[in-house]
N, C-alpha and C positions, 0 to 999 in steps of 0.2 A: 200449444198443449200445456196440459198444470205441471208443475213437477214437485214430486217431492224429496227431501234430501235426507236421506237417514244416516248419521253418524253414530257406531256401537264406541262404548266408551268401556275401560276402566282404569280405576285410579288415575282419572287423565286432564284432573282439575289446570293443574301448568297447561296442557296441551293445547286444550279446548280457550284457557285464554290468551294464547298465542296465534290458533288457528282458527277458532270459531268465526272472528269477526270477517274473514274474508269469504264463509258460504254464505254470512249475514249478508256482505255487501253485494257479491253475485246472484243471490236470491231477490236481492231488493232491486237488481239491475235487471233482470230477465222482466220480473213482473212491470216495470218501467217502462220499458223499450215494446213488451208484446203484449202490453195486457191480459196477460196472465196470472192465475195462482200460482204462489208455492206456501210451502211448508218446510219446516226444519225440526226434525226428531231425532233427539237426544235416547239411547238408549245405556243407560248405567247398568252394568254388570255385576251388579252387589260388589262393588270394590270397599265397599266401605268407609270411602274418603266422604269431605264435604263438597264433591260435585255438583249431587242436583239441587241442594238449597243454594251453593253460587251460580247453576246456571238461572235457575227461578229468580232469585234476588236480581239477576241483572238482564235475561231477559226471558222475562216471564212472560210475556204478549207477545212473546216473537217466534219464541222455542218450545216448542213442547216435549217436555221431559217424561221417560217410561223409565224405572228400576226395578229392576231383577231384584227380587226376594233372596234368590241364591244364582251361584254363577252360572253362567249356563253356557261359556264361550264365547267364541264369533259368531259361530255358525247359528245358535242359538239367540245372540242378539242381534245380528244381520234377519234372520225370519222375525220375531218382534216387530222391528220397525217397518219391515215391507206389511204386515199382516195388518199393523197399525195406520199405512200411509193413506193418504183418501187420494191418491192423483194416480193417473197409469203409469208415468214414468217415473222413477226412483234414479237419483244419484246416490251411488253410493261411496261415501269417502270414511278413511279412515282418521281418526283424532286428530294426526301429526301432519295432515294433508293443508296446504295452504293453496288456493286457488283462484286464477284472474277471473277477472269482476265479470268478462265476455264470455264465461267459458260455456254455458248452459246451450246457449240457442245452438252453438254448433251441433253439439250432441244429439236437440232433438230432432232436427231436420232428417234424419238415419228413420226416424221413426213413422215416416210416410208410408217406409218399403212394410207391408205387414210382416215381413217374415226375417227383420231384425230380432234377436233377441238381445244381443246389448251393444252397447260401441264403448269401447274404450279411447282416453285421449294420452296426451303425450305429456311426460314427466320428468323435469329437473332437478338434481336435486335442492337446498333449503336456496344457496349462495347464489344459484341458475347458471354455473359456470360446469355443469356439467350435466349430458343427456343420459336419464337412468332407465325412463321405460317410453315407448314405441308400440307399435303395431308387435303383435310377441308372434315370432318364425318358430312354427313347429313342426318338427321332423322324426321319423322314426328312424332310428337306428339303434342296432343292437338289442333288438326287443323292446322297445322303450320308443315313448313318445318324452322329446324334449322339449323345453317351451323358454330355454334361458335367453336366448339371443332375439334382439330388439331388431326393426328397420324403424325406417323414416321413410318422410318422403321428398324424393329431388326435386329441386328446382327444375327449371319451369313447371314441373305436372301442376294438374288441374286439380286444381283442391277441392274441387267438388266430386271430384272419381271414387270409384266404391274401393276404398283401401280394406283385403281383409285382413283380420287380425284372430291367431288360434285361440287365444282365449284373452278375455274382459277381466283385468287385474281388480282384484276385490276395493284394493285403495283408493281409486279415481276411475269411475265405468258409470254408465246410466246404463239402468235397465228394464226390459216392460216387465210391467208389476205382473200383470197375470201371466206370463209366461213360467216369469221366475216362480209364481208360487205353486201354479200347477206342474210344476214339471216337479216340487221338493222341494224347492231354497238348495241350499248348503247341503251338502253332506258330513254331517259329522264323522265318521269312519275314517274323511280325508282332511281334515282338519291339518290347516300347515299348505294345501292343497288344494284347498276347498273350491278356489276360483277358477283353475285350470280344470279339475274333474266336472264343473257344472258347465264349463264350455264347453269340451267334449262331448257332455252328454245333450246339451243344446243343439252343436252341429248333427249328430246323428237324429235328432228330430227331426232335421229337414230345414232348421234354422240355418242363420249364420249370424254374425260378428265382426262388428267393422272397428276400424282406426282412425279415430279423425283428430287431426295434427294439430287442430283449431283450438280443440280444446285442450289449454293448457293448466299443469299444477306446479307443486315443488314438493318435494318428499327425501327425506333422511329416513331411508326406510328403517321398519322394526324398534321405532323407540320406544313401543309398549310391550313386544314381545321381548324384550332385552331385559327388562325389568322383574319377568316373570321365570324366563328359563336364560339357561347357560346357553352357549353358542353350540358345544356339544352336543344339549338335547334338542337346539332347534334341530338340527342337522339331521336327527336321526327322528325322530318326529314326520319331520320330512321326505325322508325316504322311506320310511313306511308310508305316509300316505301315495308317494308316490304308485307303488309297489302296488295297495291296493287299487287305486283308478286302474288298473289295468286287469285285475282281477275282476271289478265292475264293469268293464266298461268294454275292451277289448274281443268281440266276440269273431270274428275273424279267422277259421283255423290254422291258416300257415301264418299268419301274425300274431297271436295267439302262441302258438307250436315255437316261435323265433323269440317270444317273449319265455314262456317255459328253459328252452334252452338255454336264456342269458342266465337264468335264475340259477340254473343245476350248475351251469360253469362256473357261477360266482360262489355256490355255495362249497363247490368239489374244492376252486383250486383259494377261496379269498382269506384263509388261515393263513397262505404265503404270503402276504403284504399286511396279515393282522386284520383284516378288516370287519371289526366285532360290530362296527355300528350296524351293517350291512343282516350281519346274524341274527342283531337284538331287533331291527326291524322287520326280517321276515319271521321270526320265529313269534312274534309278539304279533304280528298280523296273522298267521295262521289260529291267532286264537280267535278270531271273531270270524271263522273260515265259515261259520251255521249263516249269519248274517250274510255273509258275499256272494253266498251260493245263490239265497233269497233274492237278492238287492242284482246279481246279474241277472235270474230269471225273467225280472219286472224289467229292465232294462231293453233285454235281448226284444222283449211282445213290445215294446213302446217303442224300437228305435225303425226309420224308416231308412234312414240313410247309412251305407254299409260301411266298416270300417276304413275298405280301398278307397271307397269314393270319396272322402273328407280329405285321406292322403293327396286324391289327383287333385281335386280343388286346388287344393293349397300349393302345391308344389307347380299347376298352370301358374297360377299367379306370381308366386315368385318369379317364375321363367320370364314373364311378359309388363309386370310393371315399374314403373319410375321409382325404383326403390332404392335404398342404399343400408348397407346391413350395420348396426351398431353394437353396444357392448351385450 
């Protein structure tokens, strides 16, 4: 199958020449080995540096460069490059992402099953002396769906077994282009989020989301988000968008009712530990309450699969595969 690989950029002229040349070389390895197309699309985010005349200048017939007039985010340059891509499958990495030259053909093999919508692979960070992201373990507790904790997979398993994964990390994931574009792209509202709220709303389509081990990267996460906001605002950024996927997306009444409750507890008792991030994120998400109200109603008529049901999936499988749980 073609692939195409779309990398959103800004101000990421250092990045892209540190990282660029390794989607170059795995691009040019896939089409090698399977005779296959790809593509490589460069999306600039009106950062205003000299990025797309150094990516033109040096590879012009290789890359094809798209610049945003004015910023428009991730989520706004992640839809660009899919809307732009000519192939079904879409890798999508981020600037700072470095990736082995075999990574691609693992990824597409996922995409026999029709009713993949992405697979994510497995990630080191820059040194490879340490495992940063995995198949991502997600679990509800306390009203809340979590997605921080990573598995692997043990030895001996069969590395051809459907490993799932609760959501396709935006930095290093392939995904079908018309899935992802009929369903929305991104949701900007969750922005900071974006990857884990479009997985969710993937699996209650009736999709699913695999992990495959094969396909490997290296990542120091956030070296373009550091540059833009403080640690501070990622954090609470963060947690609003967390806050709203659940207001999108959660429709479930006693899960739902158990999300409600964590909210009123944190808000009654989270003066006693200070916890203003937590205030500035719900009280700053309540303002786009007209939007969520909208944006759940489309949600609730499009989703086939029920909030329990994505929980039992997930939580079978932990029970029963070759897995081992990481950071």
């Amino acid at each position: 199958m073609n692939v195409s690989i779309v990398i959103p950029t800004w101000r990421g002229r250092h990045l892209l020449e540190a990282y660029l040349p390794s989607a170059i070389a795995a691009s040019d390895y896939y089409q090698r080995k399977n005779g296959a197309s790809t593509e490589i699309i460069i999306v600039e985010d009106a950062g205003g540096d000299d990025t797309v005349s150094w990516v033109r200048s040096n590879f012009g017939r290789r890359v094809t460069v798209i610049e945003h007039a004015e910023n428009q985010g991730f989520c706004g340059a992640c839809q660009t490059g899919f809307e732009h891509a000519r192939f079904p499958l879409v890798l999508l990495l981020n600037n700072d992402v470095r990736i082995e030259q075999n990574c691609i053909l693992p990824f597409v093999r996922h995409f026999e099953d029709a009713k993949v919508f992405a697979v994510t692979g497995k990630m080191f960070n820059q040194k490879g002396d340490m495992f940063c992201n995995g198949g991502k373990v997600g679990r509800f507790r306390r009203g809340m769906w979590t997605s921080y904790q990573n598995y692997d997979v043990l030895p001996p398993a069969e590395l051809d077994s459907s490993y799932l994964s609760f959501a396709a990390i935006g930095a290093f994931s392939m995904y079908d282009r018309d899935k992802f574009l009929g369903i929305g792209g991104f949701e900007p509202l969750v922005s900071m989020y974006e990857d884990v709220e479009i997985s969710y709303r993937a699996w209650k389509r009736g999709w699913v989301i695999k992990y495959e081990p094969r396909s490997v990267a290296y990542h120091d996460a956030s070296q373009s988000m550091k540059r833009r906001f403080t640690r501070r605002s990622l954090d609470k950024l963060s947690l609003r968008s967390r806050i709203l996927m659940h207001w999108l997306l959660l429709h479930d009444r006693s899960m739902f009712g158990m999300h409600a409750a964590s909210m009123a507890g944190r808000l009654l008792a989270g003066w006693l530990w200070l916890d203003w991030p937590f205030y500035w994120a719900f009280v700053t998400g309540l303002k786009n309450i007209a939007e969520v109200r909208s944006k759940r109603d489309q949600n609730r008529k499009t989703a086939v699969r029920p909030d329990r049901e994505v929980l039992r999936l997930l939580n079978k499988f932990y029970r029963t595969a070759p897995i081992t749980k990481g950071p």
